[in-house]
C-alpha positions as a Markdown table, in Angstrom:
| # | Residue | x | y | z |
|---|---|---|---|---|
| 1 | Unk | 85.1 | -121.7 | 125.0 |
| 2 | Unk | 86.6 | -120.4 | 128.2 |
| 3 | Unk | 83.1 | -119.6 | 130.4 |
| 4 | Unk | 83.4 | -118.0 | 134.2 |
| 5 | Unk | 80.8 | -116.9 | 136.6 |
| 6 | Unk | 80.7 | -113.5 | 138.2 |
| 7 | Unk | 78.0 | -112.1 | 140.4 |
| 8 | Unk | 75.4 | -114.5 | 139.3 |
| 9 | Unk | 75.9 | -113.8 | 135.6 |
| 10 | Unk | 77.6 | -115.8 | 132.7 |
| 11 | Unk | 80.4 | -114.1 | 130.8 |
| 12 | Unk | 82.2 | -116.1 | 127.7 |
| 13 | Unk | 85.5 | -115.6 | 127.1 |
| 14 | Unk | 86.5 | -115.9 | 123.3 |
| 15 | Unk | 89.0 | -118.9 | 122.9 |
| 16 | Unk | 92.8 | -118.1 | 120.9 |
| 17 | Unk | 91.2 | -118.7 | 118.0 |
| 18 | Unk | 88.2 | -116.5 | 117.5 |
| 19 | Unk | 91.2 | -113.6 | 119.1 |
| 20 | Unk | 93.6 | -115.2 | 116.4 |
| 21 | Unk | 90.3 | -114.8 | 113.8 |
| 22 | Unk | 89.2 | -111.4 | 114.4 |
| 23 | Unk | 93.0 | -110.5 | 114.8 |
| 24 | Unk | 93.4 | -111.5 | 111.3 |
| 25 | Unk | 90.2 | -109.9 | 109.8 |
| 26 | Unk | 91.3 | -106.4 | 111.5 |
| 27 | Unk | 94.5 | -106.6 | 109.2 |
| 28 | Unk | 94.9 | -105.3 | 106.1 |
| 29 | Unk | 95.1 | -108.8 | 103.6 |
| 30 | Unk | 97.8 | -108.8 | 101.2 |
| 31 | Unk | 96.8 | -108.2 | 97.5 |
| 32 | Unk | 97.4 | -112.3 | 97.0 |
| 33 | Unk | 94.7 | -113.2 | 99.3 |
| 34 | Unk | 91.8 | -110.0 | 98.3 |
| 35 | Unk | 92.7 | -110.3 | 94.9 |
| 36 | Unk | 91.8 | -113.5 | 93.8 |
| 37 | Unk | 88.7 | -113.3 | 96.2 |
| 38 | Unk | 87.4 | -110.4 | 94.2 |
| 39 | Unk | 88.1 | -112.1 | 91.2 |
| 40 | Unk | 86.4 | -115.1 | 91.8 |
| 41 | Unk | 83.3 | -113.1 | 92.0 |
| 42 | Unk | 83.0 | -113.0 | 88.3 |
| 43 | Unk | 83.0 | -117.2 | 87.7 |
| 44 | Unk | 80.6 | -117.7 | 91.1 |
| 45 | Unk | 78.0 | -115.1 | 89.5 |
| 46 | Unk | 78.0 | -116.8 | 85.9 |
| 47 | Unk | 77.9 | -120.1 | 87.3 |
| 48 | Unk | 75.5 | -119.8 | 89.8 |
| 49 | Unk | 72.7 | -117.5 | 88.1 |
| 50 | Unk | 74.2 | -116.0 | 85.0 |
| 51 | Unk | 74.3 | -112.7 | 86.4 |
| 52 | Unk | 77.5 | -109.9 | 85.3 |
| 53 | Unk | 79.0 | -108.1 | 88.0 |
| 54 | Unk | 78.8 | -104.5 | 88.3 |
| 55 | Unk | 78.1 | -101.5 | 90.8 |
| 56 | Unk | 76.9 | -98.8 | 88.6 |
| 57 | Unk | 73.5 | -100.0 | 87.6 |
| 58 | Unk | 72.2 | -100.0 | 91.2 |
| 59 | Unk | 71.9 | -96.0 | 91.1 |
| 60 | Unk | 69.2 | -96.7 | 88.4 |
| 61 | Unk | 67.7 | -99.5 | 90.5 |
| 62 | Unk | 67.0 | -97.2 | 93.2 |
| 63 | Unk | 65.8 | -94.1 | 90.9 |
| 64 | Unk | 63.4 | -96.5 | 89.4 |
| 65 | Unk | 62.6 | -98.1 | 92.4 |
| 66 | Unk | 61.4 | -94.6 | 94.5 |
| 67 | Unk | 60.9 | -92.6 | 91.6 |
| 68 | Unk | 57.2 | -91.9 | 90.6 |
| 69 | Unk | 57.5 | -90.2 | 87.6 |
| 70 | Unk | 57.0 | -92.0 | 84.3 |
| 71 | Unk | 60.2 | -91.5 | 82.5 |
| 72 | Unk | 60.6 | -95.1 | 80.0 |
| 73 | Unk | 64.6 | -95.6 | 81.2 |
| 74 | Unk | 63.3 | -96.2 | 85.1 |
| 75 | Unk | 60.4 | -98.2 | 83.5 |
| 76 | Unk | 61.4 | -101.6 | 83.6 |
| 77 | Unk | 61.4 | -104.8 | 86.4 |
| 78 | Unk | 63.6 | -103.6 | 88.4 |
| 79 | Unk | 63.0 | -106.2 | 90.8 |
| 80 | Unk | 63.6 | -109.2 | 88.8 |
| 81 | Unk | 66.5 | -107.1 | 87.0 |
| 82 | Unk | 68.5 | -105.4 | 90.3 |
| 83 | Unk | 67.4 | -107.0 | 93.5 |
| 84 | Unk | 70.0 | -109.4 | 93.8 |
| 85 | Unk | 72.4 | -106.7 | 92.5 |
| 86 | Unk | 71.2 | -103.7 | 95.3 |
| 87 | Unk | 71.3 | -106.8 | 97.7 |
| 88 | Unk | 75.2 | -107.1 | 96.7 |
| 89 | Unk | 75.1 | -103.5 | 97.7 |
| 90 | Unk | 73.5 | -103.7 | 100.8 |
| 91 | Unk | 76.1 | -106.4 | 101.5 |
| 92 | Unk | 79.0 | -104.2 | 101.0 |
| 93 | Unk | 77.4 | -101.6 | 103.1 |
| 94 | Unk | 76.6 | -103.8 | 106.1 |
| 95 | Unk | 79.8 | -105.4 | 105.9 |
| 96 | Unk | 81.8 | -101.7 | 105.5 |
| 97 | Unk | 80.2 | -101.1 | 108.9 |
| 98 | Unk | 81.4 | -104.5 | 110.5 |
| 99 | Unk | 84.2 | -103.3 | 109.2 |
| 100 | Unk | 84.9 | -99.7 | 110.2 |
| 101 | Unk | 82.7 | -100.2 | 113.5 |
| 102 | Unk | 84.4 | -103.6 | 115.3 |
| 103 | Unk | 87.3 | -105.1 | 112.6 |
| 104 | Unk | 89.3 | -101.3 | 112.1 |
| 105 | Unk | 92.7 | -101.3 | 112.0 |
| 106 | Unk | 94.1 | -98.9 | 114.9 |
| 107 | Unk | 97.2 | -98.7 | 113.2 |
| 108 | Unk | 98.4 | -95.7 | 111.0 |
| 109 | Unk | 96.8 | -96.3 | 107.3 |
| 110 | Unk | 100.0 | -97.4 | 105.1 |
| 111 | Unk | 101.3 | -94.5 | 103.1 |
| 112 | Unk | 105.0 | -94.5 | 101.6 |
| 113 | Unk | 107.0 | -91.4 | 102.7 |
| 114 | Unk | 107.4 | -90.1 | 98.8 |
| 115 | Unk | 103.7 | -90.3 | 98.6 |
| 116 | Unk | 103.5 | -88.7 | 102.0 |
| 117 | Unk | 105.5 | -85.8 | 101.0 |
| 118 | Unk | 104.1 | -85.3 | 97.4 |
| 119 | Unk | 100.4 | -85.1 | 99.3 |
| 120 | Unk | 102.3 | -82.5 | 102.0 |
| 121 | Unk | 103.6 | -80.0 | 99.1 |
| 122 | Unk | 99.6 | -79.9 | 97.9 |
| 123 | Unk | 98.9 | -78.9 | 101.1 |
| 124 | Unk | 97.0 | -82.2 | 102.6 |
| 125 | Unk | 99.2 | -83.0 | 105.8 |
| 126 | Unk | 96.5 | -85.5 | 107.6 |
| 127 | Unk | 96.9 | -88.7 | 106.8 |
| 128 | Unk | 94.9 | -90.2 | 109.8 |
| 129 | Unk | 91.5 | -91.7 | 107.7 |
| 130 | Unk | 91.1 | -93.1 | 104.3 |
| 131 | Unk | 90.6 | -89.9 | 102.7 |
| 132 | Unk | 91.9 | -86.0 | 103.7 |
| 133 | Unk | 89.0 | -84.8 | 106.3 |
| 134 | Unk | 90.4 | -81.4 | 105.0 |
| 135 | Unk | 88.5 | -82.0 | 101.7 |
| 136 | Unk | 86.0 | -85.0 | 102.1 |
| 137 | Unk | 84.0 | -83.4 | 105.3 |
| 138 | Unk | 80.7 | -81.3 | 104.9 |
| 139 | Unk | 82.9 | -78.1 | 106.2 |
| 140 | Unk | 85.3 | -78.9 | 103.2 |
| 141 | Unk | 82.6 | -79.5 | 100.7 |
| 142 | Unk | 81.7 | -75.5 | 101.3 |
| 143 | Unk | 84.9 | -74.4 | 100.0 |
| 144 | Unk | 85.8 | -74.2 | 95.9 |
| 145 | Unk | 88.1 | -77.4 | 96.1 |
| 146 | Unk | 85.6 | -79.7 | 97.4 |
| 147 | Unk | 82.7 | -78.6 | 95.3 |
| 148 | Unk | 85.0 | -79.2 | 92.2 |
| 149 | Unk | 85.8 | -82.8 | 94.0 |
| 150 | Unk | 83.2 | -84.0 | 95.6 |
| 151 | Unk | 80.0 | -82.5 | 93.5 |
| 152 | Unk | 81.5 | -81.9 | 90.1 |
| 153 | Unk | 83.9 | -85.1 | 90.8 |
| 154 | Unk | 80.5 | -87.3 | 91.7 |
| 155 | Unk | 78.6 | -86.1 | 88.8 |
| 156 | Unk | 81.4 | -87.2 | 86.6 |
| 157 | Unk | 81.8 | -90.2 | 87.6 |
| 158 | Unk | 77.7 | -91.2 | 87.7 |
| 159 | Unk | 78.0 | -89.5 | 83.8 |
| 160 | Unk | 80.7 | -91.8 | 83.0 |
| 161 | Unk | 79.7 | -94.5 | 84.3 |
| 162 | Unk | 76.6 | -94.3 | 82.4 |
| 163 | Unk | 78.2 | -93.0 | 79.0 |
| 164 | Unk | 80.6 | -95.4 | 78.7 |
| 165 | Unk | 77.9 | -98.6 | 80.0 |
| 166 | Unk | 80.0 | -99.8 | 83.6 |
| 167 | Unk | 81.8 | -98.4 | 86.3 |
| 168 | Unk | 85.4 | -99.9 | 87.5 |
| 169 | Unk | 83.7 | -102.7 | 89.1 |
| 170 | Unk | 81.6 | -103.8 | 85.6 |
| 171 | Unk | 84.7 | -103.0 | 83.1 |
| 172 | Unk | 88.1 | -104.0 | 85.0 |
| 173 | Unk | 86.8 | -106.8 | 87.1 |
| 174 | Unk | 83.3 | -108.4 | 84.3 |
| 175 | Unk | 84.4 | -107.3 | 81.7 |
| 176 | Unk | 88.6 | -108.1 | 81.4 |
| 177 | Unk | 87.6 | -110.9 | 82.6 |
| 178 | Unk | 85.3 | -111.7 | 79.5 |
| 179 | Unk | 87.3 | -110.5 | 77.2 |
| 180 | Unk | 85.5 | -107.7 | 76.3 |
| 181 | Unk | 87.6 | -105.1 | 73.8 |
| 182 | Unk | 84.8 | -102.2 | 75.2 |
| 183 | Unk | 85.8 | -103.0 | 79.0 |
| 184 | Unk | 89.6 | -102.9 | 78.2 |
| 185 | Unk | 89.4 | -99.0 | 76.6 |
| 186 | Unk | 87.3 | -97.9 | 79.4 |
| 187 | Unk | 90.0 | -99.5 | 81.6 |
| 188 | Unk | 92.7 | -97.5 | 79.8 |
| 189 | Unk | 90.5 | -94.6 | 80.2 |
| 190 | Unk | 90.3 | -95.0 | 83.9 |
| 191 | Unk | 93.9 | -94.9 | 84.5 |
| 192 | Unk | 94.3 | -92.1 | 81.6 |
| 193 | Unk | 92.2 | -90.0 | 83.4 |
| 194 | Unk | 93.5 | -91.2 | 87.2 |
| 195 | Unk | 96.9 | -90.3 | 86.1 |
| 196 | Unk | 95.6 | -86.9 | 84.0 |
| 197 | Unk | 94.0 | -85.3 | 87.5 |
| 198 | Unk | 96.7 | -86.6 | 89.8 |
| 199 | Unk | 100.1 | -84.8 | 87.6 |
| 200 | Unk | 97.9 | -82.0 | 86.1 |
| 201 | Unk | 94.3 | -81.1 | 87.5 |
| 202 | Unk | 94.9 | -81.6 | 91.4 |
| 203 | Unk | 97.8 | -79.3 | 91.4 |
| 204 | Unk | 95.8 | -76.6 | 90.3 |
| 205 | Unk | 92.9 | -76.9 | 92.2 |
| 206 | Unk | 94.7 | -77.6 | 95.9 |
């Protein structure tokens, strides 16, 4: 650790490899490094407690957890059922804000030029975010295609989720990996429906 002294006060220099470090965290990592860390989530949550992964059940954490109504689904120990499961989520949220806030990637976010020009004849033609600002922003969620996107879109998947007992997270990541027949429909499902709204429904509504 490289330490100099300027006007009376201590500043430390990060050595080559915390640069190298934080270098390599503000890269995208190749699907052979993410993907088995995602997957190993599934053995380290059986082994260590015997807890099953999955996303979805936190919204009914949280209801039951602030709501004061007495309705017998948000009646239940929610703390001994979901706390280590909304502390997962606050763990993803913190770390999306590491993320976004001192690890983002300056560079351009990877998109191949058929995509590009596919996304260009629907009319989206900024790709500088995640997700088109022209739809995902509060000034798109005013206008017909981001109310069928964003509201209708949300309330579909938080119906689905429910209805078929998992999000992505639960089905394709818990339950493939458990062998579960249930988790392996949904999964079709999922990319059923991905593919259904991408060819058919989303060049109607943009």
């Amino acid at each position: 650790m490289l330490i100099m002294e300027k006007a009376n006060s201590l500043y430390v220099l990060p050595t080559e490899s915390v640069i190298l470090m934080i270098d390599f965290l503000s890269q995208p990592w190749p699907w052979y490094v993410a993907g088995p860390l995602i997957g190993l989530v599934v053995p380290i949550l059986l082994l260590t407690g015997g807890k099953t992964f999955g996303v979805s059940d936190n919204l009914r954490h949280i209801c039951a957890a602030v709501y004061p109504g007495n309705i017998s689904f948000f009646q239940y120990d929610w703390k001994g059922d979901g706390s280590w499961n909304l502390t997962f989520i606050f763990g993803i949220a913190v770390g999306g804000f590491i993320a976004v806030t001192w690890l983002g990637n300056p560079d351009p976010v990877a998109i191949s030029e058929a995509t590009r020009s596919d996304l260009s004849q629907l009319g989206i033609t900024n790709f500088d975010g995640l997700i088109p600002p022209s739809i995902f922003s509060w000034s798109g969620l005013l206008t017909p295609t981001g109310l069928i996107m964003i509201v209708l879109g949300g309330f579909l998947v938080g119906f689905g989720s429910k209805y078929c007992g998992g999000c992505t997270s639960g089905h394709a990541i818990m339950g493939l990996a458990d062998l579960q027949l249930p988790s392996l429909l949904a999964v079709i499902g999922f990319f059923a429906g991905g593919l259904f709204v991408t060819h058919i429904i989303l060049p109607l509504i943009l």
